[in-house]
C-alpha atoms as a printed R data frame, in Angstrom:
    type eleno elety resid chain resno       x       y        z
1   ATOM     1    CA   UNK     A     1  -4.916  87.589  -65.391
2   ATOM     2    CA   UNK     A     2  -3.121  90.319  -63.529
3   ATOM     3    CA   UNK     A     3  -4.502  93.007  -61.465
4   ATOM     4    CA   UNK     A     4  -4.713  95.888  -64.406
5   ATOM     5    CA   UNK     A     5  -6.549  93.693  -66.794
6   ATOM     6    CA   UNK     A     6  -9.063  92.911  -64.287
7   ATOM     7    CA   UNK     A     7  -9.697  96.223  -62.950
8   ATOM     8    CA   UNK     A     8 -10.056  97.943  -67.018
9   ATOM     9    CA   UNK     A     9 -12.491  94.282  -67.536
10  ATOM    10    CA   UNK     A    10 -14.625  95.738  -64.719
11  ATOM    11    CA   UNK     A    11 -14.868  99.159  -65.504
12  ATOM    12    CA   UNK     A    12 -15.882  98.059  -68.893
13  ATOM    13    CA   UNK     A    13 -18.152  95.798  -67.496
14  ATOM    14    CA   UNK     A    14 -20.302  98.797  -65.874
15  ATOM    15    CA   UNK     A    15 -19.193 101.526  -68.469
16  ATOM    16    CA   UNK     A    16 -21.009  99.332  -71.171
17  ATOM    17    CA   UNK     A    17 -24.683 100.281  -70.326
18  ATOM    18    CA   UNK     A    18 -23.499 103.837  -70.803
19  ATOM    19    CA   UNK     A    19 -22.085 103.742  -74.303
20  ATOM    20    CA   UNK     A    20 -24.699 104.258  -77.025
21  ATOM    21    CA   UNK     A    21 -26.128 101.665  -79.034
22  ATOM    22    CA   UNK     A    22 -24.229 100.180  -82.070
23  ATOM    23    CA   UNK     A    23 -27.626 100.372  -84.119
24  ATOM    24    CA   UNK     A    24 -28.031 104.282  -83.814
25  ATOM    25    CA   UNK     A    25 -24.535 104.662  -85.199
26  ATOM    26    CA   UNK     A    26 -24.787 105.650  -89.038
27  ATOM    27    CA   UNK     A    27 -23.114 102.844  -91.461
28  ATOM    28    CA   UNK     A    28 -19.815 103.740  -92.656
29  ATOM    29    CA   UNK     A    29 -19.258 103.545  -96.309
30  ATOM    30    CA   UNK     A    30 -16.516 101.715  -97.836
31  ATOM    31    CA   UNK     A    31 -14.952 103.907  -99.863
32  ATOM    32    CA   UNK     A    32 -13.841 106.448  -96.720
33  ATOM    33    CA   UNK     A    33 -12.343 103.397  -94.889
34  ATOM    34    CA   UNK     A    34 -10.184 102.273  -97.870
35  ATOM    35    CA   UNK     A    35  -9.490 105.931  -98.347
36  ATOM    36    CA   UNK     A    36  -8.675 106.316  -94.946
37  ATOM    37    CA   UNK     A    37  -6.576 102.984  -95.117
38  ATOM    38    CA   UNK     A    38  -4.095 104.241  -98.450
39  ATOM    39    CA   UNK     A    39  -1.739 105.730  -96.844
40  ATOM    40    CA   UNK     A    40  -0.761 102.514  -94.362
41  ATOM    41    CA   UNK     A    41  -1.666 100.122  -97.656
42  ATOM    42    CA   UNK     A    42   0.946 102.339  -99.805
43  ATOM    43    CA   UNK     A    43   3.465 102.236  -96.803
44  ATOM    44    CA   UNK     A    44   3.401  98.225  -96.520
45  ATOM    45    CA   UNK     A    45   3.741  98.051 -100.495
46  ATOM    46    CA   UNK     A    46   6.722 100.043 -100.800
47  ATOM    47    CA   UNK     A    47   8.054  98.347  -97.371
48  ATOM    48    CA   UNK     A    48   7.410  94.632  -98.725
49  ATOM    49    CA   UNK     A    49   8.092  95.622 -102.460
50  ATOM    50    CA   UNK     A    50   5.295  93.488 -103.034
51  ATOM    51    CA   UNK     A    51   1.406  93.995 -102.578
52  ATOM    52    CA   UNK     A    52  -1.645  91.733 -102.853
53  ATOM    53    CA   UNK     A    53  -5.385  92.100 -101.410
54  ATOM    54    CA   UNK     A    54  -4.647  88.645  -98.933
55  ATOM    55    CA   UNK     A    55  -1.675  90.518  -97.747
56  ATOM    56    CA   UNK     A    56  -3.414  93.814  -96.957
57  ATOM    57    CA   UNK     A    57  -6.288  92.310  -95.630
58  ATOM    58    CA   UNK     A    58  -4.210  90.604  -93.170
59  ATOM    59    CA   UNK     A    59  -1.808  93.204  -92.218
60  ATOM    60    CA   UNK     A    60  -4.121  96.296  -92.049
61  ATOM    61    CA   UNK     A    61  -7.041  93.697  -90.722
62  ATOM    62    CA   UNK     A    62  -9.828  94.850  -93.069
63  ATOM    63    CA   UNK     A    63 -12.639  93.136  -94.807
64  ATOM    64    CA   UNK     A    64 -11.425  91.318  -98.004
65  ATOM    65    CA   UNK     A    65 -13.561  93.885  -99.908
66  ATOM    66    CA   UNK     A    66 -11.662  96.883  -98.697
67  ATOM    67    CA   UNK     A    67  -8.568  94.997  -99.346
68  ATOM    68    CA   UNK     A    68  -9.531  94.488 -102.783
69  ATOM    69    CA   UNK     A    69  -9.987  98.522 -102.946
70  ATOM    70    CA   UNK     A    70  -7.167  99.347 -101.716
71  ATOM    71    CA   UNK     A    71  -5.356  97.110 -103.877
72  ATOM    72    CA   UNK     A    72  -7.076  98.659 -107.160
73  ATOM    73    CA   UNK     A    73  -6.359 102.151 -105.448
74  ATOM    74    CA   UNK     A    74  -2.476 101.126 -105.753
75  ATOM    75    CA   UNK     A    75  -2.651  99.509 -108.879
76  ATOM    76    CA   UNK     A    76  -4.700 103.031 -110.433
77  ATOM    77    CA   UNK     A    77  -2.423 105.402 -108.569
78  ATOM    78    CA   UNK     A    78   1.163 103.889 -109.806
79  ATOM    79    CA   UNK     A    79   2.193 102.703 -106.298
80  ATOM    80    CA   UNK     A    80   2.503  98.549 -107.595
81  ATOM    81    CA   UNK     A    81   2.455  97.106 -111.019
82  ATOM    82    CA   UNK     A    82   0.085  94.622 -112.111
83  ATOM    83    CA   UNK     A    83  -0.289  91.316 -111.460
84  ATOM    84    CA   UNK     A    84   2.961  89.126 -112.387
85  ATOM    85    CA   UNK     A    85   3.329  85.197 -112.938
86  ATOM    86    CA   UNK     A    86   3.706  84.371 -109.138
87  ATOM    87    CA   UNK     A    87   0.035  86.386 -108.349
88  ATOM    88    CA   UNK     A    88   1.825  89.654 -106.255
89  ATOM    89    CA   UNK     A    89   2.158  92.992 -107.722
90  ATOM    90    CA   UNK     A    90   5.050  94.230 -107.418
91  ATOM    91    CA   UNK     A    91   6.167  97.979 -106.194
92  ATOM    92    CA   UNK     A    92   7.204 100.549 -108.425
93  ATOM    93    CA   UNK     A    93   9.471 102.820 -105.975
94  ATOM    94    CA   UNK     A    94  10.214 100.150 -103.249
95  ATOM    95    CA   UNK     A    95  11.705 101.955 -100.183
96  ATOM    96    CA   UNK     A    96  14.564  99.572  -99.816
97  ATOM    97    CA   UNK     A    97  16.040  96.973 -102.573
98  ATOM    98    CA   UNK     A    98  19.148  95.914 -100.757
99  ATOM    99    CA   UNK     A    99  17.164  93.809  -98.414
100 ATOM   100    CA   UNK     A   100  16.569  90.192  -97.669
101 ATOM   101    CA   UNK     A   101  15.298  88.634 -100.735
102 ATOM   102    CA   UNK     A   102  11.567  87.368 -100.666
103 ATOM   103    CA   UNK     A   103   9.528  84.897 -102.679
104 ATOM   104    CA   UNK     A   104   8.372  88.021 -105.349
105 ATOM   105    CA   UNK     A   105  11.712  88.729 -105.604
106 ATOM   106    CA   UNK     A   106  13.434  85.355 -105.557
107 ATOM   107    CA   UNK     A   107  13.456  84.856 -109.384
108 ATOM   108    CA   UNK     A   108  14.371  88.342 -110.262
109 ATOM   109    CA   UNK     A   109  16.986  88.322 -108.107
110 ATOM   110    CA   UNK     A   110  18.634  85.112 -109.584
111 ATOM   111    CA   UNK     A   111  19.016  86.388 -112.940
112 ATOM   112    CA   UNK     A   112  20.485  89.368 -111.569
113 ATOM   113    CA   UNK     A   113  22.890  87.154 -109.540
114 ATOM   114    CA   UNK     A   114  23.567  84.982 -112.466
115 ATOM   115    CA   UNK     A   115  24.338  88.202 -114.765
116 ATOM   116    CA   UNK     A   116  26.895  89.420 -112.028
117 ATOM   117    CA   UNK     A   117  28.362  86.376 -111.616
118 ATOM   118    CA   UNK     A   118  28.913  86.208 -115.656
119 ATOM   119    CA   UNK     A   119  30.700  89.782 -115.614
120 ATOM   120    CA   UNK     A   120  32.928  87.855 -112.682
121 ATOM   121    CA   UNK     A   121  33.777  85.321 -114.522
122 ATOM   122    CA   UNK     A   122  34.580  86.874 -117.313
123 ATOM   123    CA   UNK     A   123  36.565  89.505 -115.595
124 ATOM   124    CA   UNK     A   124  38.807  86.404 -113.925
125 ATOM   125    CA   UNK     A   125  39.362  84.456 -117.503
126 ATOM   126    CA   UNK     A   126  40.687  88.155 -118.848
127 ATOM   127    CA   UNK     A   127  43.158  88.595 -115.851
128 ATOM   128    CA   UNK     A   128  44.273  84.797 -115.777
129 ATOM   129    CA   UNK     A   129  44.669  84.376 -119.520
130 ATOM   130    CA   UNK     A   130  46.421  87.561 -119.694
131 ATOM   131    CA   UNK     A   131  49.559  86.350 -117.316
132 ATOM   132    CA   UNK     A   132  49.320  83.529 -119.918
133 ATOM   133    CA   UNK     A   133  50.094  85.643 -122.942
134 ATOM   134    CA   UNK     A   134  53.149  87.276 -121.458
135 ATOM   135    CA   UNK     A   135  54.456  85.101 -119.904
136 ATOM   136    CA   UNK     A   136  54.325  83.093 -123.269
137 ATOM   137    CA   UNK     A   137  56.723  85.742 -124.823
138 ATOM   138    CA   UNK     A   138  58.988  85.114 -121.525
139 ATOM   139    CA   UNK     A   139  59.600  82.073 -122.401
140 ATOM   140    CA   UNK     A   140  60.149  82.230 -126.072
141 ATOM   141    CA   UNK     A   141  62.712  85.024 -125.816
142 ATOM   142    CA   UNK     A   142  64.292  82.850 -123.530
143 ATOM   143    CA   UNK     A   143  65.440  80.410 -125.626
144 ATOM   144    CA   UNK     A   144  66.172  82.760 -128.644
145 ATOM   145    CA   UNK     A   145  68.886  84.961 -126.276
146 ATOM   146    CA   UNK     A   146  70.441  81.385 -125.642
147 ATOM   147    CA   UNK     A   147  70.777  80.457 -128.970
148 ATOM   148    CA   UNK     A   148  71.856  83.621 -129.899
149 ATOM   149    CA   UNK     A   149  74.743  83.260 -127.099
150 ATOM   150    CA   UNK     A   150  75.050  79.829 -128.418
151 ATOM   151    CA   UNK     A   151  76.071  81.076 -132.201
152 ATOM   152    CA   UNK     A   152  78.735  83.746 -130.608
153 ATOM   153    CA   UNK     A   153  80.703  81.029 -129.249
């Protein structure tokens, strides 16, 4: 423990009987604190590209009720689709798509990677089968200019 921590642990210690009592504090409803929680909950959905209460819950470090909210908030508002195969909703707008791939995106990805590699590959058999085709003729007019110099003689 350094110096600062245990000088702010000390104030606190005799600040405390100062502060008023948690029980004459009014209950907060849940609906303001998931309403005041959207905008961060929308911002990590769009970051991630992926959204699920357990994920909220732990990154905004609210009850798993508010979480829950806040994930039907999202869901009700357009900002994540519903619920796919692997159990994360996915984002509609994602803020960035050209980033590390993640385990909602993994299978996505793959077919996209297998479709571009397909246009790749096809793209390669054109340009090496073409050389193939002309150089085909190459060859056969060779041999028809010889034997045509072999009849003048």
């Amino acid at each position: 423990m350094n110096r600062r921590t245990f000088t702010a642990s000390i104030a606190a210690l005799f600040a405390a009987p100062a502060m008023p009592a948690a029980g004459s504090l009014a209950p907060v409803s849940a609906a303001p604190t998931a309403a005041s929680h959207y905008a961060n909950a929308k911002l990590l959905a769009r970051a991630h590209n992926r959204c699920s209460p357990a994920m909220l819950q732990r990154l905004l470090r609210v009850d798993s009720a508010i979480a829950t909210e806040l994930n039907g908030m999202l869901l009700k508002r357009g900002v994540i689709s519903t619920v796919g195969a692997q159990g994360v909703s996915m984002a509609t707008a994602p803020l960035n798509r050209y980033c590390i791939t993640n385990e909602a995106m993994r299978a996505s990805n793959f077919a996209q990677k297998v479709k571009e590699t397909k246009a790749k590959l096809d793209r390669i058999s054109e340009t090496l089968n073409a050389p193939e085709q002309e150089g085909a003729s190459e060859v056969r007019s060779e041999p028809e200019t010889s034997r045509a110099s072999t009849h003048q003689r």
